[in-house]
Structure formats: structure tokens, C-alpha cells
OpenMM code with the backbone's topology and positions (N, CA, C; nanometers):
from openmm import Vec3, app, unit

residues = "UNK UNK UNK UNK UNK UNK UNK UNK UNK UNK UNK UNK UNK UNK UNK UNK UNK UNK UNK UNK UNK UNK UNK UNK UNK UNK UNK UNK UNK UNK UNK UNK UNK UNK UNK UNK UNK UNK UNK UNK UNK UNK UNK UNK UNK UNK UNK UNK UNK UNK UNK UNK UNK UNK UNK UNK UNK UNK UNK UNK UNK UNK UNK UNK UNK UNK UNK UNK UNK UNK UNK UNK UNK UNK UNK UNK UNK UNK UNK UNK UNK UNK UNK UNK UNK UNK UNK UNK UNK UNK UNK UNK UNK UNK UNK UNK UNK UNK UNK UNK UNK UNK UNK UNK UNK UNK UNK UNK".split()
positions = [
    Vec3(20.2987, 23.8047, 0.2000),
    Vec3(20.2224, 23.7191, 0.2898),
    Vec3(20.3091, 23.6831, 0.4111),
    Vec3(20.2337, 23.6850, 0.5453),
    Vec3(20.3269, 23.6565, 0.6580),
    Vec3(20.2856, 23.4914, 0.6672),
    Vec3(20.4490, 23.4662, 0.7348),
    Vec3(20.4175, 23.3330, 0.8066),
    Vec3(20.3719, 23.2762, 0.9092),
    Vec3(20.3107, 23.1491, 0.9462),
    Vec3(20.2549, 23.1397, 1.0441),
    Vec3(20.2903, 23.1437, 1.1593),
    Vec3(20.4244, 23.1398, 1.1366),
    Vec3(20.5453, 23.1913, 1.2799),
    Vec3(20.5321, 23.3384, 1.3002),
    Vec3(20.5470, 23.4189, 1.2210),
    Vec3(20.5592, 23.5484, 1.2140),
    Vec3(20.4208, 23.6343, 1.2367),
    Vec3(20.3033, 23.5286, 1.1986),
    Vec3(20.1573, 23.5892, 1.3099),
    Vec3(20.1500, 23.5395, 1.4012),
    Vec3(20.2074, 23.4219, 1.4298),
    Vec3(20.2004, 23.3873, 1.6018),
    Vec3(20.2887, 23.4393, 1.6990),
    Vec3(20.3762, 23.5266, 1.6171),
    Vec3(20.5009, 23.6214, 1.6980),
    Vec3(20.4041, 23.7134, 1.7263),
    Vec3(20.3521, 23.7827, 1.6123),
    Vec3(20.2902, 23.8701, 1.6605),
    Vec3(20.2483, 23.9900, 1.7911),
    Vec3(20.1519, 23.9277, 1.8679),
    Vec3(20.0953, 23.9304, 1.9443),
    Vec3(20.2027, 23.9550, 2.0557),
    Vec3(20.2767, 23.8484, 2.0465),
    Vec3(20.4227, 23.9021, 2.1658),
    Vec3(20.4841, 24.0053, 2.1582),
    Vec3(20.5149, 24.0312, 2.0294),
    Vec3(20.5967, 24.1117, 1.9920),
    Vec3(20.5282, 24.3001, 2.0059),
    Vec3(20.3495, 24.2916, 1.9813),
    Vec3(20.2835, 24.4147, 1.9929),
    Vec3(20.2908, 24.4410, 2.1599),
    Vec3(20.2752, 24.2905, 2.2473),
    Vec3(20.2686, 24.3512, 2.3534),
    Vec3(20.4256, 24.3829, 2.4525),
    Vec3(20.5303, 24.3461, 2.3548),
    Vec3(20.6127, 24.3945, 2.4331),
    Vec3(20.6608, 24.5521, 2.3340),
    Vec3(20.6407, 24.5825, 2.2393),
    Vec3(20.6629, 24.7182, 2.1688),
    Vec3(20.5676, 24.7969, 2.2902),
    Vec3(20.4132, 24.7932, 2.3040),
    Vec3(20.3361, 24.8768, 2.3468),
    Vec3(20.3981, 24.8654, 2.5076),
    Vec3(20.4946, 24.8060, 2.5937),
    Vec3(20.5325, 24.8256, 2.7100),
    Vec3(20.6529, 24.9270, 2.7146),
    Vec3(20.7242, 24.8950, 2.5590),
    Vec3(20.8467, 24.9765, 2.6045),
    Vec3(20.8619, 25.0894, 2.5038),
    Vec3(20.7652, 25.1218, 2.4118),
    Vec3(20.7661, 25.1851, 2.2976),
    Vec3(20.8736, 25.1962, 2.1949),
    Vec3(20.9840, 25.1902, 2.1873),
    Vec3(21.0805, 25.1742, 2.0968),
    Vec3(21.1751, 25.0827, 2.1194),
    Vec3(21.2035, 24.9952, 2.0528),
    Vec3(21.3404, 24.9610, 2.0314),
    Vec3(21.4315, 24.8904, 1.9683),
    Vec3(21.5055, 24.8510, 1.9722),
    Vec3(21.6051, 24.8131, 1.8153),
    Vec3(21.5705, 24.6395, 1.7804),
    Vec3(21.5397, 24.6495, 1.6790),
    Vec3(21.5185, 24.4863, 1.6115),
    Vec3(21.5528, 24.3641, 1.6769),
    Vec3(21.7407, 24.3692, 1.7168),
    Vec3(21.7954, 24.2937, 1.7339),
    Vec3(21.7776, 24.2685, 1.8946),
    Vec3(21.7309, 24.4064, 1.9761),
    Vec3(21.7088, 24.3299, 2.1163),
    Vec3(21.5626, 24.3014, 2.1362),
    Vec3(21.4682, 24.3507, 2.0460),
    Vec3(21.2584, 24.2995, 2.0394),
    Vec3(21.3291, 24.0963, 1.9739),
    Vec3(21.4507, 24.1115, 1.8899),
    Vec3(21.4527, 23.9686, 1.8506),
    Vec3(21.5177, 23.8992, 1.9767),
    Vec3(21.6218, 23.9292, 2.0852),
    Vec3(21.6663, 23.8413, 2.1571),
    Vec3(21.5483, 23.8658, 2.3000),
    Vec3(21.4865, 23.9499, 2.2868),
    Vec3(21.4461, 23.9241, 2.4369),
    Vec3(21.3073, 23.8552, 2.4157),
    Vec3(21.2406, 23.8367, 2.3032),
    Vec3(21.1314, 23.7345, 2.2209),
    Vec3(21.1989, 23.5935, 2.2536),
    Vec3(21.3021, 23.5708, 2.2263),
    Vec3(21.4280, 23.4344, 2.2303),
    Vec3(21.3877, 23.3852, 2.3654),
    Vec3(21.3684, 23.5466, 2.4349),
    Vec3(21.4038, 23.4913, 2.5916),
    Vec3(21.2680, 23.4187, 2.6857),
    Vec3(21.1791, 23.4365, 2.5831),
    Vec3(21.0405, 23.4129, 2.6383),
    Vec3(21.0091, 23.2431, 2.6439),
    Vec3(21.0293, 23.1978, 2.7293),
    Vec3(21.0083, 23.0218, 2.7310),
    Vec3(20.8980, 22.9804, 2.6642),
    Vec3(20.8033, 23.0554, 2.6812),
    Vec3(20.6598, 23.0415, 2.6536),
    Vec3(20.6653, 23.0553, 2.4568),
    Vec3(20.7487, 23.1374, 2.4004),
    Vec3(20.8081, 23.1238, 2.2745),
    Vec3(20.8871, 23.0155, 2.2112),
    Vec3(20.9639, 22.9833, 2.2602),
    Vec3(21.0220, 22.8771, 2.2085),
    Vec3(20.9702, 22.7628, 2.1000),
    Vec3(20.8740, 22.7043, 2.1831),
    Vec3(20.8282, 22.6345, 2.0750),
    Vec3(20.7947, 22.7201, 1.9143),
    Vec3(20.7534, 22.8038, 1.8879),
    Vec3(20.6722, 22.9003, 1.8142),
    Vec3(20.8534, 22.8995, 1.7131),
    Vec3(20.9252, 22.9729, 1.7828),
    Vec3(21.0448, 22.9758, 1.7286),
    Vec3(21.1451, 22.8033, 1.6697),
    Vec3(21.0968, 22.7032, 1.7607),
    Vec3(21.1600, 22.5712, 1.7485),
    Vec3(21.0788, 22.5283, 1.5877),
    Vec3(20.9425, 22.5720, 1.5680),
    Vec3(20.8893, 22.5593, 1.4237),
    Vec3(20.9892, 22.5743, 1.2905),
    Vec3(21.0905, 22.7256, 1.3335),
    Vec3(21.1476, 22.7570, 1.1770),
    Vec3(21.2756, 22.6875, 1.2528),
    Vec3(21.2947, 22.5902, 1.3262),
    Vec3(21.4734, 22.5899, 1.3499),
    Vec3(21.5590, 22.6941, 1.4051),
    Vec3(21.4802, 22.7699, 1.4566),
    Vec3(21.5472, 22.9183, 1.5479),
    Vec3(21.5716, 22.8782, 1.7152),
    Vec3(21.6180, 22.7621, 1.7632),
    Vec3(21.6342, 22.7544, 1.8898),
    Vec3(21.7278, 22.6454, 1.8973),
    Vec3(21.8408, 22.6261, 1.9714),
    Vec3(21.9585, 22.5607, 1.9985),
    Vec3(21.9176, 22.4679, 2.0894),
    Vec3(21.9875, 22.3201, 2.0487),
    Vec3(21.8730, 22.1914, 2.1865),
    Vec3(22.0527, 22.1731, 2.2660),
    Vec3(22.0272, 22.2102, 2.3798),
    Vec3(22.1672, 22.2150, 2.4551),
    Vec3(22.1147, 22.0842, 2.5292),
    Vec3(22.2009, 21.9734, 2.5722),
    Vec3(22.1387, 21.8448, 2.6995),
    Vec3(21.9915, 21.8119, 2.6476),
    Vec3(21.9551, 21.7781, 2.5438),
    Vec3(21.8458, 21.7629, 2.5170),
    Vec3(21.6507, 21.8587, 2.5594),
    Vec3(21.7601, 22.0049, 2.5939),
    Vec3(21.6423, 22.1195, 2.5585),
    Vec3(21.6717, 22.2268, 2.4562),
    Vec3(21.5588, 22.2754, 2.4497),
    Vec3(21.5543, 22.4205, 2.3693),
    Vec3(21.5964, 22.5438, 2.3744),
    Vec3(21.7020, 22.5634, 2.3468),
    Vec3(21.7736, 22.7201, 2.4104),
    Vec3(21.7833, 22.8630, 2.2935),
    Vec3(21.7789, 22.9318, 2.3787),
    Vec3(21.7837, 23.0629, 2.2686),
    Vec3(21.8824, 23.0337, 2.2154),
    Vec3(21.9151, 23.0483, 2.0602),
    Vec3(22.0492, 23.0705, 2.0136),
    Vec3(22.0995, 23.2367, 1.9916),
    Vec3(22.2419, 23.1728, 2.0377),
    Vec3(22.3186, 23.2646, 2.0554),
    Vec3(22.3289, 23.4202, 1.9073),
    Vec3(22.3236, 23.4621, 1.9534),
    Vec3(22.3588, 23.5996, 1.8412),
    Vec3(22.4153, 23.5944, 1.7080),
    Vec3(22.4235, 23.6088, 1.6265),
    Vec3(22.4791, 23.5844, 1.4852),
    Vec3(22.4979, 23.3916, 1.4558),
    Vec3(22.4220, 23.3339, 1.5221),
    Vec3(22.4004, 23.1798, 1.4431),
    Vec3(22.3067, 23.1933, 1.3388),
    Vec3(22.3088, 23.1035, 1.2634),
    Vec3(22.1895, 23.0500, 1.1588),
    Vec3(22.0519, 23.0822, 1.2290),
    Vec3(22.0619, 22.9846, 1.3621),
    Vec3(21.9291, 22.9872, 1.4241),
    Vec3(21.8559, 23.0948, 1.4295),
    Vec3(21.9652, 23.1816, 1.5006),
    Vec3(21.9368, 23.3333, 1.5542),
    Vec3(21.8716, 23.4062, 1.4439),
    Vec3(21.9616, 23.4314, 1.3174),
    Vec3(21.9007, 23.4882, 1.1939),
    Vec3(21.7685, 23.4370, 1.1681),
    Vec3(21.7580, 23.3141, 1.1403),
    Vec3(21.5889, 23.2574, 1.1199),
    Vec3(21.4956, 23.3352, 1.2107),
    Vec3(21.5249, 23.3713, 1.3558),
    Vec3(21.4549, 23.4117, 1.4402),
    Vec3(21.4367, 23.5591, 1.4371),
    Vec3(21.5502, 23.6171, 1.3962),
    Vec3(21.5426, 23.7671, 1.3287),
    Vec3(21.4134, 23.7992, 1.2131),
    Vec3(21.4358, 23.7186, 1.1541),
    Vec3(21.3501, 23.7002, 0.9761),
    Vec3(21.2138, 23.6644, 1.0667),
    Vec3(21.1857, 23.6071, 1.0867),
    Vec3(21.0621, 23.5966, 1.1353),
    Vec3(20.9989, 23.7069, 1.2646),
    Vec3(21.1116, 23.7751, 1.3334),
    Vec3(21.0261, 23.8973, 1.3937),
    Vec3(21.0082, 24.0106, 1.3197),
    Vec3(21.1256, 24.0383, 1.2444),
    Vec3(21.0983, 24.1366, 1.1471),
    Vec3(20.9902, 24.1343, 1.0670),
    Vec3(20.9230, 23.9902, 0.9977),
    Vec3(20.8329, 24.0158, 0.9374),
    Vec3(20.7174, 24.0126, 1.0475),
    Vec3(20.6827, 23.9711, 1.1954),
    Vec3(20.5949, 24.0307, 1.2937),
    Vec3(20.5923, 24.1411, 1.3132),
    Vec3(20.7316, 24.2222, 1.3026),
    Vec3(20.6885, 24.3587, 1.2583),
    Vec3(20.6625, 24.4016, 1.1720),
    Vec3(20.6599, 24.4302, 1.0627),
    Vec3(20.5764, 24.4628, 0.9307),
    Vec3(20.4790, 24.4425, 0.9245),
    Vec3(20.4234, 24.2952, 0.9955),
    Vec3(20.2692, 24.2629, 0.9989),
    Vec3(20.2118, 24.3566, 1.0888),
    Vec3(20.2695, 24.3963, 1.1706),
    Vec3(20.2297, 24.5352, 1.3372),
    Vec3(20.2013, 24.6556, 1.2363),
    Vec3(20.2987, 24.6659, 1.1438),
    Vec3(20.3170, 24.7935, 1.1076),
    Vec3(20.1942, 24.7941, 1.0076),
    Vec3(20.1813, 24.7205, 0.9269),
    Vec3(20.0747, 24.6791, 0.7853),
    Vec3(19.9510, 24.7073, 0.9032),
    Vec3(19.9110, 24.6730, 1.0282),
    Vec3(19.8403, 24.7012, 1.0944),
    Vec3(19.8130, 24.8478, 1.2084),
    Vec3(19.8954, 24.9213, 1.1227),
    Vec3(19.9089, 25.0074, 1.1977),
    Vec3(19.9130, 25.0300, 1.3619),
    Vec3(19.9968, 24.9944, 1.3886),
    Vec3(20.0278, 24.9278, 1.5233),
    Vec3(20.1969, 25.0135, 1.5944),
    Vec3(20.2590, 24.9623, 1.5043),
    Vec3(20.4373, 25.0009, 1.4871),
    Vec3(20.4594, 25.0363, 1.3819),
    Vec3(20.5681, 25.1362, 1.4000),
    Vec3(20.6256, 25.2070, 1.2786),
    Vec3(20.7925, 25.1491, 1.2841),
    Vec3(20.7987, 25.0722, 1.1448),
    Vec3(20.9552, 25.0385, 1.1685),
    Vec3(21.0451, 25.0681, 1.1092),
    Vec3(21.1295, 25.1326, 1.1264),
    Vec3(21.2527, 25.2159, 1.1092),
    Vec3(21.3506, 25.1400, 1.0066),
    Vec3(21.3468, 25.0957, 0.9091),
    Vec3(21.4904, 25.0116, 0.8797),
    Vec3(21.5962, 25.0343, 0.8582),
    Vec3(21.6260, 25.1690, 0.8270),
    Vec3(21.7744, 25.2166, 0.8222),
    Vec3(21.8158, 25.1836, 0.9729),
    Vec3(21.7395, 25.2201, 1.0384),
    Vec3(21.7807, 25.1750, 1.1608),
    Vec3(21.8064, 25.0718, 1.2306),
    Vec3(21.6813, 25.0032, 1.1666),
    Vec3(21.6660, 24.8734, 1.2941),
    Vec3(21.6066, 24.9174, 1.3776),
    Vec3(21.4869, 25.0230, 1.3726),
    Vec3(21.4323, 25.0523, 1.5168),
    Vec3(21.2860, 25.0037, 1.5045),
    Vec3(21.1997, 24.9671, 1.6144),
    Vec3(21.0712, 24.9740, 1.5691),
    Vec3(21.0110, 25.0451, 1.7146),
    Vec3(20.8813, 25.1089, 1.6526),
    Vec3(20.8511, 25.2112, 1.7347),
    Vec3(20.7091, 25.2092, 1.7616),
    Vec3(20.6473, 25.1914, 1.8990),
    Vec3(20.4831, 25.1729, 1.9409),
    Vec3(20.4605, 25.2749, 1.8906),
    Vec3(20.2873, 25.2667, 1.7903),
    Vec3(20.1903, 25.3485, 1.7042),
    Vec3(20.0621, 25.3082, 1.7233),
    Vec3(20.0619, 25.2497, 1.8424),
    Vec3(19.8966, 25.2066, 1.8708),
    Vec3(19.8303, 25.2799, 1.9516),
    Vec3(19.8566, 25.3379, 2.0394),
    Vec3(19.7702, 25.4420, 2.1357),
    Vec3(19.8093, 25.3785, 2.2657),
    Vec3(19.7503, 25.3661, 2.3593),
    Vec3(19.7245, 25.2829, 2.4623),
    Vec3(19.7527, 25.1675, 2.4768),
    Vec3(19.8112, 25.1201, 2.5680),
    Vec3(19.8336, 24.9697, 2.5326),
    Vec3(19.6702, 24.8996, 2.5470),
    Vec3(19.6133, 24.8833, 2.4784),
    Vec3(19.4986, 24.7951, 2.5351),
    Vec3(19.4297, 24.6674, 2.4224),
    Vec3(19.5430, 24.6667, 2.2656),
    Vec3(19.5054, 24.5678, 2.1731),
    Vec3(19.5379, 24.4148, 2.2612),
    Vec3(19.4374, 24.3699, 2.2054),
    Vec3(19.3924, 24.2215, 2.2336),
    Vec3(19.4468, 24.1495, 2.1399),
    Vec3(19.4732, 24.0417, 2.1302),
    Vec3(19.5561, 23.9754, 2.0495),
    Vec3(19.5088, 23.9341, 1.9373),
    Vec3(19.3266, 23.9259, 1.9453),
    Vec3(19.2845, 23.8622, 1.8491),
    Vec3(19.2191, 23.9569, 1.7570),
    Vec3(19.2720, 24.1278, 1.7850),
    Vec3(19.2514, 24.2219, 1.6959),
    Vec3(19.3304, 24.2291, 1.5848),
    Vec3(19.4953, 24.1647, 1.6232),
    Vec3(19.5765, 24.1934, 1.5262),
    Vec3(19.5634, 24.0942, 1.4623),
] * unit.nanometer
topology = app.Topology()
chain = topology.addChain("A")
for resn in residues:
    res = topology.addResidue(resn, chain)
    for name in ("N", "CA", "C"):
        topology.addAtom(name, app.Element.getBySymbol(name[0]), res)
């Protein structure tokens, strides 16, 4: 069962796979980090660093960061369970399997 973080990743996460078609876990997880408009979504599991009293991506190999890993990874699996992305795990890669970019958010 996915979490409710990890279907509300979702949707970000299909539409940035279907822009760039492949790529490795750890940069679909930091450049998700990088999305302001995310944050909150991520501030839910404790995946965001409060620097001066805001919300900041955390840095690479923190606690935070990992929480934020775990929860895109399972947005991908949910892509993939939807036939959407195919994800690589020996690798760490995940790879656009949808056709066209043209899924709507409230398909997945």
C-alpha cells in the first residue's frame, strides 16, 4: 500500500520522468526536494530542514533526505504498478513507459 505522501508525489514525479525520460533515483529525489511547491508534501514525513525559521531541502545523505528518498521511490513503484515507469533497482534508474507525455494527474 502507498502512502499518502508517496501518491501525492506522484503526479510530480510522472510529470517530471515523462519530460526527461530516464533518470537516476537519487537526482528524480533531489530535484522533487527542489520544487517549493513540494515542500510542504515532503515537510508531512519530516523530509525538509527548517533553516531561520523556513523549509529547506535537506541536504544529501541526512535522515531527512532518506525519508524523502523512501517516499519517491515508493511514487515510483506506484508509476510503475501503473504502468507509467519502469524502475530499474539494481540501478537506481527509473525510466518513462507512458507514451506521450499527456497523463493528467487524476489518471494516476
Amino acid at each position: 500500500m502507498i502512502s499518502a505522501v508517496s501518491y501525492r508525489l506522484a503526479p510530480a514525479a510522472a510529470k517530471y520522468l515523462c519530460q526527461r525520460r530516464s533518470v537516476g533515483l537519487y537526482r528524480l529525489v533531489d530535484d522533487l526536494l527542489k520544487d517549493s511547491s513540494l515542500l510542504p508534501v515532503f515537510a508531512e514525513l519530516g523530509a525538509v530542514e527548517v533553516v531561520g525559521g523556513a523549509p529547506m531541502a535537506p541536504r544529501p545523505g541526512t535522515p531527512e533526505w532518506w525519508r524523502a528518498y523512501s517516499a519517491v521511490r515508493d511514487a515510483a513503484l506506484y508509476l510503475e504498478a501503473r504502468g507509467v515507469v519502469k524502475y530499474l533497482p539494481k540501478l537506481e534508474v527509473v525510466n518513462w513507459a507512458g507514451g506521450p507525455c499527456r497523463l493528467a494527474p487524476q489518471r494516476l
